[in-house]
C-alpha positions as CSV (number, residue, x, y, z in Angstrom):
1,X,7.1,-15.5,5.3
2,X,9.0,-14.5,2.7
3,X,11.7,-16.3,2.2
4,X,8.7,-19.4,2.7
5,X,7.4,-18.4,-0.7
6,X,10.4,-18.4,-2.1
7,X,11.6,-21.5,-1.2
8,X,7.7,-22.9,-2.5
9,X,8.4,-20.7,-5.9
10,X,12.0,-22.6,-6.1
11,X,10.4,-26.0,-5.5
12,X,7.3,-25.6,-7.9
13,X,8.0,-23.0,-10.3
14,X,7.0,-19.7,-10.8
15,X,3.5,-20.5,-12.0
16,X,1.2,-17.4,-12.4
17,X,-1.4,-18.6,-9.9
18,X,1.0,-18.1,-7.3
19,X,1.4,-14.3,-7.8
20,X,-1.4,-11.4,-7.8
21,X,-1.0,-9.2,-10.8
22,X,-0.4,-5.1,-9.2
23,X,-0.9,-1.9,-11.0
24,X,-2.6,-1.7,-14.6
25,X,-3.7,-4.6,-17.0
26,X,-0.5,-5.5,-18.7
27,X,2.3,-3.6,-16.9
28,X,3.6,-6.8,-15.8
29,X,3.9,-6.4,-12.0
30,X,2.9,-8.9,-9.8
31,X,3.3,-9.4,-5.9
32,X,4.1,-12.6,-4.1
33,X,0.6,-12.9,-2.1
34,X,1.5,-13.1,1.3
35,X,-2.3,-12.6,3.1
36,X,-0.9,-13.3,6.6
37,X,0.3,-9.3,6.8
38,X,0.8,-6.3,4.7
39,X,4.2,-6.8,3.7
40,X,4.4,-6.8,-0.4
41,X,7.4,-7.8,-2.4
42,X,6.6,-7.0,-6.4
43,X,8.1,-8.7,-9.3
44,X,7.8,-9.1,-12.9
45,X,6.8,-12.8,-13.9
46,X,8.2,-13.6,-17.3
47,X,7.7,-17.3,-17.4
48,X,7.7,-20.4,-14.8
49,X,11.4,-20.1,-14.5
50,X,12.3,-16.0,-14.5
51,X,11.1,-13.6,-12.1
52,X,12.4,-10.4,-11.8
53,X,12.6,-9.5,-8.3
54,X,12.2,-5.6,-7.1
55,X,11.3,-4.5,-3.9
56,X,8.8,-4.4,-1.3
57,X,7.5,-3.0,2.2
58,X,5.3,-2.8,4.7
59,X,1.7,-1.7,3.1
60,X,0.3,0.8,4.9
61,X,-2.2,2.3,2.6
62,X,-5.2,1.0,1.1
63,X,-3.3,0.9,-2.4
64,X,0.7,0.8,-3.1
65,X,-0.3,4.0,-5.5
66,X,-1.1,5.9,-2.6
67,X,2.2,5.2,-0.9
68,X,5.1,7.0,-2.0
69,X,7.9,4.3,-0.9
70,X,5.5,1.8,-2.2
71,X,4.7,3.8,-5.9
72,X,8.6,4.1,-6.3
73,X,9.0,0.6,-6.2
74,X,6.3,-0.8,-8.8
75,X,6.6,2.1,-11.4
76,X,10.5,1.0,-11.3
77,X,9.2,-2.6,-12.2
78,X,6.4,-1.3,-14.5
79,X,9.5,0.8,-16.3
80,X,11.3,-2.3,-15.9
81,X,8.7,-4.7,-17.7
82,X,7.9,-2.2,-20.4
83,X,12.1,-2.2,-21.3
84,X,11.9,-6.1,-21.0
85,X,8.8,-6.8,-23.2
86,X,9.6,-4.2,-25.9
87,X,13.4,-5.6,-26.4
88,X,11.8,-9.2,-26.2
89,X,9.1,-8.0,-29.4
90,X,11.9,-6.4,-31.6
91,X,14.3,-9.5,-31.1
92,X,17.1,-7.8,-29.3
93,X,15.6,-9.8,-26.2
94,X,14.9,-13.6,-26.1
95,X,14.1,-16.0,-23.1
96,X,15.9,-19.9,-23.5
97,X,14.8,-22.1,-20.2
98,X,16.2,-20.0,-17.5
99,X,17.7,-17.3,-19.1
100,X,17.4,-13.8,-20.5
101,X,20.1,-13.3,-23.2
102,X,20.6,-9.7,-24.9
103,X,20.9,-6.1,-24.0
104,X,19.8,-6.1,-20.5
105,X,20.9,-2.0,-20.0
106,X,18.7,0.7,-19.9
107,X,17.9,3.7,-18.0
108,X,14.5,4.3,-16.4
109,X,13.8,7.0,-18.4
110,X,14.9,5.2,-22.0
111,X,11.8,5.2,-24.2
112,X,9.9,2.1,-25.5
């Protein structure tokens, strides 16, 4: 299943209507939608062309904040997106076509 969205992403781009948007307003993490079962692979969509894949698992709580393998994964890519978007706003970060060119290191625990 996965690897069918993937190969659909590849073809077509990764346009936002194909993920759904995880977590907060703004924190940037999505998950592929696969509705045939509760396995979840999260991401950070930064345009048509990037995703930032992270991990994933099998869902077995009502929400991935109430799972602790789950909750370790998306506040990874929510500390993830916040490093992205804040180096992309001061400049030391910029996006051309298919690429992200700058500073890409950080630690998890690096403040905005």
């Amino acid at each position: 299943t996965i690897i069918a969205w993937l190969d659909h992403i590849g073809e077509r781009g990764a346009l936002e209507r194909y993920f759904r948007h995880e977590g907060k307003f703004g924190d940037g993490v999505s998950a592929i939608p696969i509705e045939t079962s509760n396995l979840r692979l999260y991401c950070i969509r930064l345009s048509d062309k990037i995703l930032i894949f992270g991990n994933g698992g099998i869902k077995d709580t009502s929400t991935w904040q109430e799972s602790e393998t789950l909750s370790d994964y998306v506040e990874t890519l929510v500390d993830t997106s916040r490093f992205i978007v804040s180096r992309l706003a001061n400049g030391t970060l910029y996006i051309v076509d298919k690429e992200i060119i700058g500073n890409l290191n950080f630690t998890r625990d690096e403040k905005k």
